[in-house]
C-alpha positions in Angstrom: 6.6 -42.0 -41.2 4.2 -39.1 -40.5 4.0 -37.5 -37.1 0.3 -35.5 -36.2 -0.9 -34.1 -33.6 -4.7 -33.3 -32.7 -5.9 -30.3 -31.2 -9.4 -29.9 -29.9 -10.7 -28.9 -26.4 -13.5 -31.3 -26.3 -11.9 -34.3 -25.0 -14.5 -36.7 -26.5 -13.5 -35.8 -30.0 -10.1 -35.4 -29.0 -9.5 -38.6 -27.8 -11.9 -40.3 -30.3 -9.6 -38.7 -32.8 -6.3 -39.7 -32.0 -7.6 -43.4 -30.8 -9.2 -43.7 -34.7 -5.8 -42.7 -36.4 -3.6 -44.4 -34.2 -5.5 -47.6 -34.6 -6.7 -47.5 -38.8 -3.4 -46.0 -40.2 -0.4 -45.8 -40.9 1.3 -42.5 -39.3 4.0 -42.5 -37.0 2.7 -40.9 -33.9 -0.5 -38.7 -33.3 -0.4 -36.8 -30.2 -2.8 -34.3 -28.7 -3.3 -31.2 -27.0 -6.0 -28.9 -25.9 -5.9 -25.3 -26.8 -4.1 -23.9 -23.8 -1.2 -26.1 -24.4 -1.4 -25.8 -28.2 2.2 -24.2 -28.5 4.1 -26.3 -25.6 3.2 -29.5 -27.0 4.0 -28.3 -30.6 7.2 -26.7 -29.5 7.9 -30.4 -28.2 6.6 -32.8 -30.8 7.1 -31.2 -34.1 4.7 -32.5 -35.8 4.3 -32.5 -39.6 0.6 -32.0 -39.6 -1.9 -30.1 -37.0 -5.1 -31.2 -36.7 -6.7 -28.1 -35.1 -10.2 -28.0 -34.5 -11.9 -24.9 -35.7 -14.6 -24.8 -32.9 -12.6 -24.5 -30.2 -14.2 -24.1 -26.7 -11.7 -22.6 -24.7 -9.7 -20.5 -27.6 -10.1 -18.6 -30.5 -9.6 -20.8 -33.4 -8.4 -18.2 -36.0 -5.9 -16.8 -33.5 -4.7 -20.1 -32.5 -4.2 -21.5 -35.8 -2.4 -17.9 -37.1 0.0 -17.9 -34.0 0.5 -21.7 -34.8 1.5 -20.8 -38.6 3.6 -17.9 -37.7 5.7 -20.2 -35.0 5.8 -23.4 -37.0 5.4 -22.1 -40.6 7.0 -25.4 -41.5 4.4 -27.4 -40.1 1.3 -28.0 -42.0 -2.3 -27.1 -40.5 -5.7 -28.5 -41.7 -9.1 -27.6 -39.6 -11.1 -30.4 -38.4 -14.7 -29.6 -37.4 -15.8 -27.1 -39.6 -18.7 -25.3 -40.2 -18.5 -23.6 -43.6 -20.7 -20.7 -42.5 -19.1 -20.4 -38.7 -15.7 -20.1 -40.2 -14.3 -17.6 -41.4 -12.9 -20.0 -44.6 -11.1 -16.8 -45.9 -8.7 -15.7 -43.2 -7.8 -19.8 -42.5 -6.9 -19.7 -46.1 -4.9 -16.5 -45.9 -3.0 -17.9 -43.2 -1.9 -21.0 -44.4 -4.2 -23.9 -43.5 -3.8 -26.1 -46.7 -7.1 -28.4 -46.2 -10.5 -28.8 -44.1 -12.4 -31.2 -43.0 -16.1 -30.6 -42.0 -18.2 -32.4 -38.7 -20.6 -34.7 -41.1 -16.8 -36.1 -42.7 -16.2 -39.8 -42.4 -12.9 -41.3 -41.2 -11.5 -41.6 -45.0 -12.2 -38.3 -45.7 -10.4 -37.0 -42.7 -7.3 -39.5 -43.6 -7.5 -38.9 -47.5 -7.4 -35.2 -46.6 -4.0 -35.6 -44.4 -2.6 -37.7 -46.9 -2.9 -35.1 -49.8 -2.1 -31.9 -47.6 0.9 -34.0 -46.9 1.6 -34.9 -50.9 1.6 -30.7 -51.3 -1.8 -30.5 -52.1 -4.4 -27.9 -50.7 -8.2 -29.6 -50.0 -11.1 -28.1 -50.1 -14.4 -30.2 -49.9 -17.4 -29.0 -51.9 -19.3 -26.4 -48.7 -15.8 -25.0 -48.1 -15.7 -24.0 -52.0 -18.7 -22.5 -52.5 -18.1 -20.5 -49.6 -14.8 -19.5 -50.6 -16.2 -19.0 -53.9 -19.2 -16.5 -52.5 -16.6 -14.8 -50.6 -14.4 -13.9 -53.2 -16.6 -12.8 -55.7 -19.8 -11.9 -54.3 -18.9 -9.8 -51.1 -17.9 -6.7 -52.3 -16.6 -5.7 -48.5 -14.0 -8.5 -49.5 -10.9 -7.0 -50.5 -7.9 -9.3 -52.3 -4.6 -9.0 -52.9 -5.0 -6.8 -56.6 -3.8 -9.0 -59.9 -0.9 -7.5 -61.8 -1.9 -8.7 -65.4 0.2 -7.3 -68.0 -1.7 -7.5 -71.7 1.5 -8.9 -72.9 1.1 -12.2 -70.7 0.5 -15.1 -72.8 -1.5 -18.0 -71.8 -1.6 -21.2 -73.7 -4.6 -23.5 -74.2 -3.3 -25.9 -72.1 -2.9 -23.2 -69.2 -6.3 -21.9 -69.5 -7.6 -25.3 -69.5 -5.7 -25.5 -66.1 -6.7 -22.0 -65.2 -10.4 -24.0 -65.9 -10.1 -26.7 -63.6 -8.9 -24.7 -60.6 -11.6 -22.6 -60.5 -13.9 -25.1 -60.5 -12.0 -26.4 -57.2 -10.3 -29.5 -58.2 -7.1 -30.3 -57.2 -4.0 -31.2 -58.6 -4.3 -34.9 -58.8 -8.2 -34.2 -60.4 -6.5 -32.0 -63.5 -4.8 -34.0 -64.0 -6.8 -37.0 -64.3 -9.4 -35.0 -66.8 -6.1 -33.3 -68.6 -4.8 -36.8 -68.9 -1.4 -35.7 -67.8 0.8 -36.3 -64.6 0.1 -34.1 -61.7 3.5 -33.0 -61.8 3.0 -31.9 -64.8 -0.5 -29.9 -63.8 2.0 -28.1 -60.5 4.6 -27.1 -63.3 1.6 -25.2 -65.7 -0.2 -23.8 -62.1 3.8 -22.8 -61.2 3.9 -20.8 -64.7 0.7 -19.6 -64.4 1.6 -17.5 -60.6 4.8 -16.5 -62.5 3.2 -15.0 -65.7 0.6 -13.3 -63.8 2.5 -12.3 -61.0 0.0 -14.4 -58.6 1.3 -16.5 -55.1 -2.1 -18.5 -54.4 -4.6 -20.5 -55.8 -7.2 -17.9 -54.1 -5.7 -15.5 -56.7 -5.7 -17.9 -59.5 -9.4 -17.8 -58.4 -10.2 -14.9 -58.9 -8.2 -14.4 -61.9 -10.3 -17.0 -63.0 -13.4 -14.8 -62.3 -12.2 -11.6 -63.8 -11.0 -13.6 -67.1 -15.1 -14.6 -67.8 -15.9 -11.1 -67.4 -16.7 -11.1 -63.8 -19.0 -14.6 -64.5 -19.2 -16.3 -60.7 -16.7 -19.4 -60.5 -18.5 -22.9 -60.2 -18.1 -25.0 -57.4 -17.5 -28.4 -57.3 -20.1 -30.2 -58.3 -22.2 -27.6 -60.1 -23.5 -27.3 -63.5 -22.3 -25.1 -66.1 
């Protein structure tokens, strides 16, 4: 069983929060924690998820949520309460948080998103892409980690097909259903992939992604080709 913990200064949301988990599912304990306390209660509950709110009153939430990561890099984050164009989606990316959950989300989202963060998976809802997306390859004041591609790197249909499918922001478990493979099977080819191209993030794979259609802007989910 899953241990969470919730951290969000406004106490409404807080307690709303943990009341909603602890009564409609299934994880083992969800505690909470305003900002100032953020790293004592951690320290003391070691949980396997953080909830951290990403419009924190009394804290910054990209400082919080790195110092968190740096501390507990074992613990997995996902930001609650978010605001695609009051975030900066980027630099929560960078430092680790593996999914996001905006204000208008119902209850299910917020569980199915703790559910696959926890299953390995990184989620990104539809306004987080396309900001994401914008970000990388829109805003040239945007600098990323630069793509070693040798010319000798050989990528198989299958792979590109993969390749595909991340860029247009699905995740694992949604390759696999329109590859008609297992996912296990989709985290082996994304595993080659970062190996053949000398990449470490799905961000990179990204933009990889972008540079391979001739600079073309990735789709989001959702969008038309």
């Amino acid at each position: 069983m899953k241990q969470l913990l919730v951290i969000e200064d406004n106490r409404v949301l807080r307690e709303g929060i943990t009341t909603k988990i602890k009564t409609s599912s299934d994880f083992a304990t969800v505690k909470m924690s305003e900002s100032s306390t953020a790293f004592e209660v951690t320290s003391v509950v070691q949980p396997d998820l953080i909830l951290q709110s990403m419009s924190l009153q009394h804290g910054n939430s990209i400082s919080i949520a790195t110092e968190l990561r740096s501390k507990f890099p074992a613990i997995q984050m996902v930001g609650i309460n978010v605001v695609p164009e009051k975030v900066d989606l980027l630099s929560c990316v960078k430092i680790g948080l593996r999914g996001f959950v905006l204000e208008d989300a119902s209850f299910q989202d917020l569980i199915q998103t703790i559910q696959n963060v926890l299953d390995g998976q990184v989620v990104l809802p539809q306004t987080v892409t396309d900001s994401l997306f914008r970000t990388i390859t829109i805003d040239p004041q945007v600098t990323v980690k630069p793509i070693r591609v040798s010319e000798a790197v050989s990528i198989t249909r299958r792979e590109q097909e993969v390749i595909d499918h991340v860029a247009s922001g699905l995740s694992n478990k949604e390759i696999a259903h329109q590859l008609n493979i297992a996912t296990h099977t989709v985290k082996s080819h994304i595993h080659n992939l970062f190996e053949k191209l000398a990449l470490s993030t799905r961000l990179e794979l990204i933009r990889y992604a972008g540079i391979y259609r001739n600079q073309q802007p990735v789709i989001g989910i959702g969008e038309q080709r």
